[in-house]
C-alpha positions as a Markdown table, in Angstrom:
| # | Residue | x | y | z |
|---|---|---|---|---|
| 1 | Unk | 139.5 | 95.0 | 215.1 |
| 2 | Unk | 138.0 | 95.4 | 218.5 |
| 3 | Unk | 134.1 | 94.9 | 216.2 |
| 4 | Unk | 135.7 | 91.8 | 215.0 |
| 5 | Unk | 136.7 | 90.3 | 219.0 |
| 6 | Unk | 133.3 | 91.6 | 220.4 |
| 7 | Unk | 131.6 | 89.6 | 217.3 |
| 8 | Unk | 133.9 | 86.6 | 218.0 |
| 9 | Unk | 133.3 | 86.8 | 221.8 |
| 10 | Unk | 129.6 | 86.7 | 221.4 |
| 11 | Unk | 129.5 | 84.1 | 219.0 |
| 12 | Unk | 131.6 | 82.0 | 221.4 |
| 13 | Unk | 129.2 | 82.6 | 224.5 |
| 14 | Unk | 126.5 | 81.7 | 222.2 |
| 15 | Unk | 127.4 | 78.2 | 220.7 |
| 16 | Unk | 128.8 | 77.5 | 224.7 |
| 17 | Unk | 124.9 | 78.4 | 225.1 |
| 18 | Unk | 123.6 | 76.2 | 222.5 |
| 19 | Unk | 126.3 | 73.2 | 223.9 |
| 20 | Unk | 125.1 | 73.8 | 227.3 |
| 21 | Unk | 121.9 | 73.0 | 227.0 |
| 22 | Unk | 122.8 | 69.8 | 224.7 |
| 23 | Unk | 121.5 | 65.7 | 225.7 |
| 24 | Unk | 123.1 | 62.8 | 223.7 |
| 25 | Unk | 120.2 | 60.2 | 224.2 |
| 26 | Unk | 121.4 | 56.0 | 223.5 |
| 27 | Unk | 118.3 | 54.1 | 222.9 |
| 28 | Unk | 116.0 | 51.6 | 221.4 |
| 29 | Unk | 112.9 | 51.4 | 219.1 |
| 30 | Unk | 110.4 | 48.7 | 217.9 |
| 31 | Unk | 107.3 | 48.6 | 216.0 |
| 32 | Unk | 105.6 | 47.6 | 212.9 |
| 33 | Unk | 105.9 | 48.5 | 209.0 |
| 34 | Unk | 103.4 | 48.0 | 206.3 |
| 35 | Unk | 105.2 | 47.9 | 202.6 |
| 36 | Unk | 103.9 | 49.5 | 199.5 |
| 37 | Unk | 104.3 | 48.1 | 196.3 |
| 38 | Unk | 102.8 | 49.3 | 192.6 |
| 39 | Unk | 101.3 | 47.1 | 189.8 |
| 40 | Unk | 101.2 | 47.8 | 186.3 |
| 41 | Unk | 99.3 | 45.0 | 184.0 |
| 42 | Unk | 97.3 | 45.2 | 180.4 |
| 43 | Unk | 94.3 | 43.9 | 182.3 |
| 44 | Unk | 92.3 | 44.7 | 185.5 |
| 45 | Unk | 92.5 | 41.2 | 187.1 |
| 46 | Unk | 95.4 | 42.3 | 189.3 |
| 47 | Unk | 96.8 | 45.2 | 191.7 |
| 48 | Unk | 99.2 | 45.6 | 194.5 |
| 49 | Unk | 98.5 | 46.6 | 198.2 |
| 50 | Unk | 100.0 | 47.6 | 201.0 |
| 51 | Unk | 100.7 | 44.7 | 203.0 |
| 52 | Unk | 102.6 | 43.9 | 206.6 |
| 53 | Unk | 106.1 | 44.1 | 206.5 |
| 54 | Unk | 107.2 | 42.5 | 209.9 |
| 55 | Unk | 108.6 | 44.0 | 213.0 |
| 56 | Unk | 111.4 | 47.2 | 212.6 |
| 57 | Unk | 113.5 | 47.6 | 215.6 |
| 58 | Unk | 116.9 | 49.1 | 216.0 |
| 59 | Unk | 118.8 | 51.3 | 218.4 |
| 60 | Unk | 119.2 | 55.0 | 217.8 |
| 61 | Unk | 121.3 | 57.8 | 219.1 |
| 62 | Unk | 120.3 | 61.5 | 219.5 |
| 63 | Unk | 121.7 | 64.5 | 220.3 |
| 64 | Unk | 119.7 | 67.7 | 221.0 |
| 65 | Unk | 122.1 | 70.6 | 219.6 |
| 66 | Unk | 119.6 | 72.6 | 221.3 |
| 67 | Unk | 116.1 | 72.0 | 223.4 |
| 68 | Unk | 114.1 | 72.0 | 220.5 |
| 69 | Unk | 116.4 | 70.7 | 217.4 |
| 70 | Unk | 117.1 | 67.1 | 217.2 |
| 71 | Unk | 119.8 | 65.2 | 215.5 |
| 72 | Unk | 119.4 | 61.2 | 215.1 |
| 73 | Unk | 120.9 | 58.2 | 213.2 |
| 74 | Unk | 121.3 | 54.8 | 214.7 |
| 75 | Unk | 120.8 | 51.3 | 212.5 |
| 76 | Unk | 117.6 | 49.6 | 212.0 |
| 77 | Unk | 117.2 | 46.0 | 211.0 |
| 78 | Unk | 113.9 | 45.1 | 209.0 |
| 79 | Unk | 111.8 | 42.6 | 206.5 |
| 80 | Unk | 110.8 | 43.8 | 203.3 |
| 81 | Unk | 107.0 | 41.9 | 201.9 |
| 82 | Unk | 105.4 | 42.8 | 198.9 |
| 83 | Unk | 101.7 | 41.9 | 197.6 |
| 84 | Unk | 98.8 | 41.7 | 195.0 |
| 85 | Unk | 95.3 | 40.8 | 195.0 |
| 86 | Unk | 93.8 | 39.1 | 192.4 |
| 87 | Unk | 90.2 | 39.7 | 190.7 |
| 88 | Unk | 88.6 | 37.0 | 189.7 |
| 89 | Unk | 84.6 | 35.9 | 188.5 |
| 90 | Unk | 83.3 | 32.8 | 189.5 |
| 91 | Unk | 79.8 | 31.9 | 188.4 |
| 92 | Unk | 78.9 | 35.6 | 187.7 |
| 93 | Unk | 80.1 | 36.4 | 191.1 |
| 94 | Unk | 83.2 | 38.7 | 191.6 |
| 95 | Unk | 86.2 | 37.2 | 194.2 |
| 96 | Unk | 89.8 | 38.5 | 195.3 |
| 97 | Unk | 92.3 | 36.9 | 196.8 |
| 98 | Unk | 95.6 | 37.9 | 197.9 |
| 99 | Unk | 99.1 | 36.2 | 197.9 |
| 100 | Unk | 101.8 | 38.0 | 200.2 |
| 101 | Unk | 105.5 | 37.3 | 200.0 |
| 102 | Unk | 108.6 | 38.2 | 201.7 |
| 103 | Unk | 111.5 | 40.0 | 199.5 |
| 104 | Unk | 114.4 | 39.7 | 202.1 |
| 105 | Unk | 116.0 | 41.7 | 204.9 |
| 106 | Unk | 117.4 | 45.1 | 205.0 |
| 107 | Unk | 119.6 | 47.1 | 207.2 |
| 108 | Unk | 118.8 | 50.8 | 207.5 |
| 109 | Unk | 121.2 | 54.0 | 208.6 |
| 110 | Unk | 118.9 | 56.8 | 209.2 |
| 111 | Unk | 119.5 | 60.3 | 209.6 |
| 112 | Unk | 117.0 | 62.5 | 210.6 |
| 113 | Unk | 116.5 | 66.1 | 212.1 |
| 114 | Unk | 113.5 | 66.6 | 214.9 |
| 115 | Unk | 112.1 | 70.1 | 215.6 |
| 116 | Unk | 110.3 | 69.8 | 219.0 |
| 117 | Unk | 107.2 | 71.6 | 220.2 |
| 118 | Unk | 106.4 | 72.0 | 224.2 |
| 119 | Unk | 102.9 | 70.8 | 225.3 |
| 120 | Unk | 104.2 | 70.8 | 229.1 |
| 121 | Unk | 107.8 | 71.9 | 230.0 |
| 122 | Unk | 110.5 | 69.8 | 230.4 |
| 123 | Unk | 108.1 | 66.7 | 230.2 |
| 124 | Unk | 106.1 | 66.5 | 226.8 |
| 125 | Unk | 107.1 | 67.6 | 223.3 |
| 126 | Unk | 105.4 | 66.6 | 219.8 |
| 127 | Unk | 108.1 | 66.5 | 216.8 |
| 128 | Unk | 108.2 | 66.8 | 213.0 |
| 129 | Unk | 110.8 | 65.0 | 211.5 |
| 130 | Unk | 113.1 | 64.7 | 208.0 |
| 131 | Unk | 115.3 | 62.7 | 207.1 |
| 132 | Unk | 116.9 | 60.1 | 204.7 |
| 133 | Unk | 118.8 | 56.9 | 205.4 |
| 134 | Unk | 121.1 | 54.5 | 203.2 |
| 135 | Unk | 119.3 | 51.1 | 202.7 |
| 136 | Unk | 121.8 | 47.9 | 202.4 |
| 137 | Unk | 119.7 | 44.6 | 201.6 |
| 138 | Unk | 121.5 | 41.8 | 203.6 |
| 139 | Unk | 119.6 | 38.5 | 202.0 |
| 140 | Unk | 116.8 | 38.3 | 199.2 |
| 141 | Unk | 114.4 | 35.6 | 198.7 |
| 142 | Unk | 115.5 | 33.0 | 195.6 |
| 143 | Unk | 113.2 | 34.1 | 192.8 |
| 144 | Unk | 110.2 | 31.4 | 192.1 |
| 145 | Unk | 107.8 | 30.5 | 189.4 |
| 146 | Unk | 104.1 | 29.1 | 190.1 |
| 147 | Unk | 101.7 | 28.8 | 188.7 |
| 148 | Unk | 98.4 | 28.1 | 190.0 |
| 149 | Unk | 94.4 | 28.9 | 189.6 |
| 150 | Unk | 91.6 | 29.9 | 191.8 |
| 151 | Unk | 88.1 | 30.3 | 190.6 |
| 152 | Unk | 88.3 | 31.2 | 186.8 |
| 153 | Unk | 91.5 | 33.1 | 187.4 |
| 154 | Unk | 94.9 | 31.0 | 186.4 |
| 155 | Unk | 98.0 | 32.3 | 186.4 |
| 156 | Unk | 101.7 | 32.4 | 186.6 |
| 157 | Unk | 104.0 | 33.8 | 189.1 |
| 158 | Unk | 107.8 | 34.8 | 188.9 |
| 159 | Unk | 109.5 | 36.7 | 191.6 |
| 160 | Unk | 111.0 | 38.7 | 193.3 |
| 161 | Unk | 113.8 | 39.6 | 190.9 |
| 162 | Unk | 116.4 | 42.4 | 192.9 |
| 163 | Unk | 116.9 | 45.2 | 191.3 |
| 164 | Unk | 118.8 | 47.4 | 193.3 |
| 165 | Unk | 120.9 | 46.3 | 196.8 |
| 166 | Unk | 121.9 | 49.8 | 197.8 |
| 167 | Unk | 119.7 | 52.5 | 198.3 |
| 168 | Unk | 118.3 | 55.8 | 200.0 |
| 169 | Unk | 114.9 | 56.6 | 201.4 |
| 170 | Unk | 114.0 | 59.9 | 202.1 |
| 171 | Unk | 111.7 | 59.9 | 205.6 |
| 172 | Unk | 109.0 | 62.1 | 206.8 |
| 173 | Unk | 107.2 | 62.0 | 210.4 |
| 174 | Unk | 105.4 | 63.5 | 213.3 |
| 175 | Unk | 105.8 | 62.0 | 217.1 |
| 176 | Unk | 105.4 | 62.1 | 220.9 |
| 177 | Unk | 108.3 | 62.5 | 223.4 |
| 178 | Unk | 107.9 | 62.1 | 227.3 |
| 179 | Unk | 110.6 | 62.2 | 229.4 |
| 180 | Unk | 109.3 | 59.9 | 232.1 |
| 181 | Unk | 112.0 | 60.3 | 234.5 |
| 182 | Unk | 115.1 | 62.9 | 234.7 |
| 183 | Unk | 117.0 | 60.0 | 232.2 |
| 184 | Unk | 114.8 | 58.5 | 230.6 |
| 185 | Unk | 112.3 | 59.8 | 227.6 |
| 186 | Unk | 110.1 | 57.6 | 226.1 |
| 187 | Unk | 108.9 | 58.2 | 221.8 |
| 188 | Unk | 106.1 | 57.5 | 219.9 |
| 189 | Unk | 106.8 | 57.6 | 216.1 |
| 190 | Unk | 104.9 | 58.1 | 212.7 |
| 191 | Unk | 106.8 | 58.2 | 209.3 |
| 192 | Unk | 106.8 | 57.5 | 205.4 |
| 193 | Unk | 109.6 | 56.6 | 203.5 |
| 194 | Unk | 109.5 | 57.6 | 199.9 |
| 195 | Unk | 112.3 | 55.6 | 197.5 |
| 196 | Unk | 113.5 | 56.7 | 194.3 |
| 197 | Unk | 114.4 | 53.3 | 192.5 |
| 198 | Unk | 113.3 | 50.0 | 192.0 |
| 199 | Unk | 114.3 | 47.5 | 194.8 |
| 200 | Unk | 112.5 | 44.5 | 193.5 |
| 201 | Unk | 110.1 | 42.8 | 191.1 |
| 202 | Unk | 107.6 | 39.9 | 189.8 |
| 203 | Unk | 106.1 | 39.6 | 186.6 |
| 204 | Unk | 102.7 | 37.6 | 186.8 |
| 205 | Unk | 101.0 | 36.1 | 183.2 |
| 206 | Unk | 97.2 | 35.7 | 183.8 |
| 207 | Unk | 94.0 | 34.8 | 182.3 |
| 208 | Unk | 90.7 | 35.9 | 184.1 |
| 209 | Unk | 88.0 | 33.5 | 182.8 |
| 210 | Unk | 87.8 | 33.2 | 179.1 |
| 211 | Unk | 89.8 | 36.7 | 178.6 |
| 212 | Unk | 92.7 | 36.9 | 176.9 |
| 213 | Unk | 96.4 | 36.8 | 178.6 |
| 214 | Unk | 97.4 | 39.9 | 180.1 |
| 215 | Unk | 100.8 | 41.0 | 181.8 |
| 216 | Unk | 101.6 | 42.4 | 185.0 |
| 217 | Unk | 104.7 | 43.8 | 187.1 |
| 218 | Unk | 104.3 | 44.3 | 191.0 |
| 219 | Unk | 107.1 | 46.2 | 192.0 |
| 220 | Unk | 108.5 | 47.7 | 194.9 |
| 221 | Unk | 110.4 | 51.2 | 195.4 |
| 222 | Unk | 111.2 | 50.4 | 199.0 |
| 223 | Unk | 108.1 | 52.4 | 200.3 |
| 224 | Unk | 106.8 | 51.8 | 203.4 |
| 225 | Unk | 104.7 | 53.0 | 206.1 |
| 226 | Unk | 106.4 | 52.6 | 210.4 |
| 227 | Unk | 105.1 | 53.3 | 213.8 |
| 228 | Unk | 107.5 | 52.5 | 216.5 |
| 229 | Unk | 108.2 | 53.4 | 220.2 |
| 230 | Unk | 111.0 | 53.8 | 221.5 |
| 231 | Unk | 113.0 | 53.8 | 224.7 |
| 232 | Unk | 116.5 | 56.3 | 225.3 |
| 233 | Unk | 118.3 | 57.4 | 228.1 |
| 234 | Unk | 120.6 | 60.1 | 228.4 |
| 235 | Unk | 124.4 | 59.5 | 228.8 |
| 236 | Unk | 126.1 | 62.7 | 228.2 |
| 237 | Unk | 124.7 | 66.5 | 229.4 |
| 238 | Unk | 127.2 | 69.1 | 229.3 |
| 239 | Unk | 125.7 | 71.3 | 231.6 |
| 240 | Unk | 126.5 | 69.1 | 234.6 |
């Protein structure tokens, strides 16, 4: 019994520890995204690439459960683009172009975890991060057909058809955190978001010259590529 108190006792001191030593952070972060999309298509006249996807910004909260663990969520608002790039010979010569197109908007509840690394005490940290977030698309582009040539390359475009409206992303990151003054801590952020489903889709017919007509799907699993900095300051420390 009196094992069982002492264990208790100690395990109270330490989580009063941990708590102590905890910062709930309110903040802010902006930056740019570039979306990836995949092709598949019975010819090599076409294939996706990573294009642009806008601004991302949102406001997050953090709370350090202890100097170097990290717990975040927040909501992030953002534009989803997808894109291909089309091969085409003209006069023996070989051209690409590229059409770009924007899928809708998306609002984003991420949860991550942060494990922190000193470079200088109390002032400079650099951070690996995991996480996942639930994905809500808010509007999606009306779906389109055109059709259209360039050089010897015609062809015809339908898209983007949703296929999912709700979904997760799981995240992984690396970043830089300076705490500027005693409130204030300023972020530089990294990450790749990996989906798990098809968001959205086209379907393109084309004919490359005198070739015949081959079929191709650019599609989208919500992938995407951020950098962001953000701003936070600290509204809640325990220890004062």
């Amino acid at each position: 019994m009196k094992r069982t108190f002492n264990a208790s006792l100690v395990s109270f001191f330490l989580f009063w520890g941990m708590m102590a030593q905890a910062q709930t952070w309110l903040g802010g972060e902006i930056g740019m995204k570039w979306d990836v999309a995949r092709s598949s298509s019975t010819g090599s006249g076409i294939s996706a690439r990573p294009v642009a996807g806008g601004m991302a910004r949102g406001l997050t909260v953090s709370h350090y459960l202890v100097p170097f663990l990290e717990i975040q969520t927040g909501v992030n608002y953002q534009e989803y683009y997808m894109g291909q790039t089309y091969h085409a010979v003209f006069f023996d010569n070989f051209q690409s172009f590229t059409d770009i197109y924007r899928v809708g908007t998306c609002l984003q509840v991420p949860v991550r975890a942060k494990i922190h690394f000193p470079i200088e005490k109390d002032r400079w940290t650099v951070f690996g991060l995991v996480g996942n977030s639930l994905n809500l698309k808010r509007e999606m582009e009306p779906s389109r057909i055109e059709q259209a040539g360039h050089a010897q390359l015609s062809y015809i475009y339908e898209g983007p058809v949703q296929k999912a409206r709700v979904f997760p992303l799981a995240e992984l990151g690396f970043g830089v955190a300076h705490k500027i003054k005693k409130h204030f801590q300023l972020t530089w952020t990294f990450s790749r978001y990996f989906g798990f489903a098809k968001v959205a889709e086209s379907r393109i017919t084309y004919n490359n010259g005198f070739s015949p007509i081959y079929y191709a799907r650019i599609h989208s699993l919500g992938d995407y590529f951020r950098m962001t900095v953000g701003l936070s300051y600290e509204v809640f420390h325990l220890w004062n």
